[in-house]
C-alpha positions, 0 to 999 in steps of 0.5 A, a space after each residue: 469353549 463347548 465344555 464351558 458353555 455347558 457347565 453354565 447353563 447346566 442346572 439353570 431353570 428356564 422361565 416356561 413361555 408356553 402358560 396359557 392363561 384365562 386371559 388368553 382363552 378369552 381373546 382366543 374367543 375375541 377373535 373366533 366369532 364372527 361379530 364385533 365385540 362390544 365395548 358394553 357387554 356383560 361378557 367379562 370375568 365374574 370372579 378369579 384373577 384372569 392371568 391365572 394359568 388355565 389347567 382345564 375349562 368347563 362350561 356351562 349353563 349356569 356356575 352354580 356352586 355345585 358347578 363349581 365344585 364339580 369343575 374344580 373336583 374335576 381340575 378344570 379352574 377356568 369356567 365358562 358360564 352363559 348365565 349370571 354367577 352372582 345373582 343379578 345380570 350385571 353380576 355386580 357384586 355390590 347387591 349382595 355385599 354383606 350376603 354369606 351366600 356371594 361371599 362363600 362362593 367368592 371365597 371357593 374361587 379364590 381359595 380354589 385358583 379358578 376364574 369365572 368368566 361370562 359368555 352370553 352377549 356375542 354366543 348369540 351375536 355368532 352366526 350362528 347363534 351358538 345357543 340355538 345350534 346346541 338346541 336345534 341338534 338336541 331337537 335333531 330339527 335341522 334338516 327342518 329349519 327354514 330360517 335361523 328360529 323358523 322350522 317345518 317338522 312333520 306333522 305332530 299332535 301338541 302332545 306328541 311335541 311336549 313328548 318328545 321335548 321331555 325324552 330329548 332334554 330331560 325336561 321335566 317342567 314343562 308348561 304348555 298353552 293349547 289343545 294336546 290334539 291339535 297337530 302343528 308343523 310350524 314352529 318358531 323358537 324364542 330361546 332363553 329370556 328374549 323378552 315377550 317382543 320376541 314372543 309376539 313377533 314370532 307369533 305374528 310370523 305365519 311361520 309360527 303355529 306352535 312357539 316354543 319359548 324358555 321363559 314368559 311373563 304369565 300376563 304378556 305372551 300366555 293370554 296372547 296366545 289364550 286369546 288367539 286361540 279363542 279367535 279361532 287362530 291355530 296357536 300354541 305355546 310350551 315353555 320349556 324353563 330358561 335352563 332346559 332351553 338353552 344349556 344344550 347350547 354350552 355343551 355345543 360351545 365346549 365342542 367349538 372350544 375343543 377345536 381351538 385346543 385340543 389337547 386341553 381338557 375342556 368338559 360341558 358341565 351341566 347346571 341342570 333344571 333346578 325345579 320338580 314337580 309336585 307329582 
């Protein structure tokens, strides 16, 4: 009987059950922060099939196609983006339609295998917001922090600060409002686009000298701080670019990623400031 049973069974392939799936990343993720996850959201797959079987991740900052290319050079098909992929914050891809641009980049997903997926909604809802913890250990500020976007640094020129940003992030656009001589030692971060509210609400905080913003309407948060300034109030504002003052925050999340597969490989890859400077 042995005998039989192993002539029948030989040479037979058993379907692998252990295919780990775009789809299962993402509720892996569902289930790992700490917030509710909201019915509307802009946390859902841009592009590719979401049963596609995952042979790698990468994260970050913004899938560009030059951020695609890297992933699938590097064999990672699944890509964790925090930022839009098809040039709107929906991502809806009626827009741009008829647009060469959104169809090659659709066509190298498709031929490519890979998925795109978004996660900005609830990597900030997470406590903690994951964006800001990349940020703030980039600073090396945590031992400074006096609540979630507050801080308390020793002693600095603006100058020294703007410095130190441009060597600890590669920034290289920078954009700054207030006297370069003028020392601060409370800062409050609006990370990202958080809208001039944010900006307001943080400069009005007497935890706030200094706000270090990512990006700004020039006509809102710059001539409040302009105008503050004149009054005689010690105020300052550098806009580091939305890219530079949130990428470090997906290279966090790869870490946090890693702790839920280890053995898969899982890389930050970084989208990168696209602007120069003129000189």
């Amino acid at each position: 009987m042995k005998i039989i049973i192993g002539l029948f069974f030989y040479g037979i392939t058993f379907p692998c059950f252990s295919q780990l799936t775009a789809n299962d990343v993402i509720n892996k993720i569902k289930t790992e922060v700490n917030c509710d996850w909201a019915a509307q959201t802009v946390d859902n797959v841009k592009a590719g099939d979401p049963n596609t079987e995952v042979k790698g991740i990468a994260t970050t900052f913004m899938a560009t196609l030059e951020v695609l290319k890297k992933a699938n050079a590097r064999g990672l098909n699944f890509v964790i983006t925090h930022e839009p992929s098809f040039y709107s914050h929906t991502d809806d891809l009626n827009i741009h339609a008829d647009s060469p641009i959104q169809q090659a980049k659709l066509k190298f997903v498709e031929d490519n295998n890979m998925v795109v997926w978004r996660f900005h909604d609830h990597i900030h809802r997470n406590n903690p917001d994951m964006i800001y913890e990349g940020v703030v250990d980039v600073f090396d500020w945590q031992q400074y922090r006096k609540d979630d976007v507050y801080f308390e640094i020793p002693e600095m020129t603006l100058a020294e600060i703007v410095a130190d940003i441009e060597t600890k992030f590669g920034a290289k656009t920078l954009r700054i409002v207030g006297d370069p001589e003028e020392k601060f030692t409370k800062v409050g971060m609006a990370l990202g686009a958080s809208g001039s509210g944010s900006h307001f609400a943080r400069l009005d905080n007497p935890n706030t000298e200094l706000l270090i913003v990512g990006e700004t309407n020039e006509w809102e948060t710059v001539p409040y701080v302009q105008d503050a300034i004149e009054l005689g109030y010690k105020k300052a504002l550098i806009v580091m670019g939305h890219a530079d003052s949130e990428e470090a925050g997906m290279d966090y999340f790869s870490k946090w990623l890693k702790g839920f597969y280890k053995t898969l490989p899982i890389e930050f890859i970084e989208a990168k400031n696209p602007y120069w400077r003129s000189k």
